[in-house]
C-alpha positions in Angstrom: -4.6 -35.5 6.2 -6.1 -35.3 9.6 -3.1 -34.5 11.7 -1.2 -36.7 10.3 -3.5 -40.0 10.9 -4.5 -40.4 7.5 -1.1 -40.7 6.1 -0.1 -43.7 7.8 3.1 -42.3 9.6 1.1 -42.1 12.9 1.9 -44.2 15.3 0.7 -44.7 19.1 4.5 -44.6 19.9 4.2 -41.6 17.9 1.4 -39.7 19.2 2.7 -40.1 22.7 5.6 -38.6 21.9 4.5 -35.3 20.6 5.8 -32.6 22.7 3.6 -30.5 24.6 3.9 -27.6 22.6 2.4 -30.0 18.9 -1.2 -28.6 19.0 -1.2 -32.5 18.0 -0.5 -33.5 21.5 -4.0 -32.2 22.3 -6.2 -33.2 19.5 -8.9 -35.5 20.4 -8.6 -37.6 17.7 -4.7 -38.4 18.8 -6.4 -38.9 22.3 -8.1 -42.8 23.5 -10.4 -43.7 22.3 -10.6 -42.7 19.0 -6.8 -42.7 18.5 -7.5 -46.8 18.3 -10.5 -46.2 16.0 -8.0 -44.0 13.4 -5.3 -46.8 14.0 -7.6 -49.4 13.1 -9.3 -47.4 9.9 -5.4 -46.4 8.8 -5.0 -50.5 8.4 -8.2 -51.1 6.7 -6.8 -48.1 4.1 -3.3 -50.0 4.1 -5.1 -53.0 3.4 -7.3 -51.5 0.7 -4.0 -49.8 -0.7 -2.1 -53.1 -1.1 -4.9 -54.5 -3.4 -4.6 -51.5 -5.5 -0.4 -51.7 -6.4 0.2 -50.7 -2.9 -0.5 -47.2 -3.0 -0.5 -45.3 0.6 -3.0 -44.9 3.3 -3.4 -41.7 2.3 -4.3 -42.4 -1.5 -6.6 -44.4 -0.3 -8.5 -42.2 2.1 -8.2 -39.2 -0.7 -9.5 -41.6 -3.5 -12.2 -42.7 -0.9 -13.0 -39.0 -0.3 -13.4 -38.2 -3.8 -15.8 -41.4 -4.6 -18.2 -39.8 -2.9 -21.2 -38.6 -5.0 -21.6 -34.9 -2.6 -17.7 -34.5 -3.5 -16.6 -32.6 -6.5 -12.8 -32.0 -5.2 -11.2 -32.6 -2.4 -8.2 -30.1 -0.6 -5.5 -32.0 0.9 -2.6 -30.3 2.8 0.7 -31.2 2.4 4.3 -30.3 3.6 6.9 -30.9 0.9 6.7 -32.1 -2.9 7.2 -35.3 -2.3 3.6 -35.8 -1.0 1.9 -34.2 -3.9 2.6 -37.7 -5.6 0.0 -39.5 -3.1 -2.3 -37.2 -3.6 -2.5 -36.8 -7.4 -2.4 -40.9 -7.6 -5.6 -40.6 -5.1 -7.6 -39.5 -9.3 -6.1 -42.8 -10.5 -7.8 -45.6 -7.4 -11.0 -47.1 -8.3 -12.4 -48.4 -5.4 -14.5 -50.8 -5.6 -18.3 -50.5 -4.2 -17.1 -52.9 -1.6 -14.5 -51.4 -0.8 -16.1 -47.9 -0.4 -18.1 -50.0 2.2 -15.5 -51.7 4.1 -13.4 -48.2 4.6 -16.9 -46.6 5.6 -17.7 -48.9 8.2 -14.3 -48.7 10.1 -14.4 -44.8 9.4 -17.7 -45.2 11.4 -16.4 -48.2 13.9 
């Protein structure tokens, strides 16, 4: 889920407090400038989510994923049980043609 971004429980706060030794601390896309650009797309998919029944972030960016016509599955990582629920919910989401745009263009902001 992209270190973390994608799920929603990154936060600038957050990110500049990973110790040294995170290999998070030193991934570029934790790092200005882009760290805005993922803030800003992690809104647009909280956004997105709310229409839906408010389903996560991460749903969202999974169910985006897999609407793409080049994608037949998608692997997502996760760290305890309790996030396979996000995921598996991601097969349920309909996005909407509109909406496949609107996360597109602030994927590509």
């Amino acid at each position: 889920m992209a270190a973390g971004i994608l799920t929603g429980a990154m936060t600038r706060e957050r990110a500049a407090a990973l110790p040294a030794n995170d290999w998070r601390s030193k991934h570029t896309e934790l790092q200005e400038p882009k760290l805005s650009r993922n803030l800003a797309l992690v809104e647009r998919l909280k956004a997105v989510g709310a229409r839906h029944g408010g389903v996560t972030a991460g749903t969202v960016a999974v169910a985006w994923t897999l609407r793409h016509p080049a994608v037949t599955a998608a692997i997502v990582g996760f760290r305890n049980a309790a996030q396979v629920d996000g995921i598996v919910a991601a097969a349920e989401v309909v996005l909407t043609e509109e909406e496949v745009r609107e996360i597109g263009a602030a994927a590509t902001a």
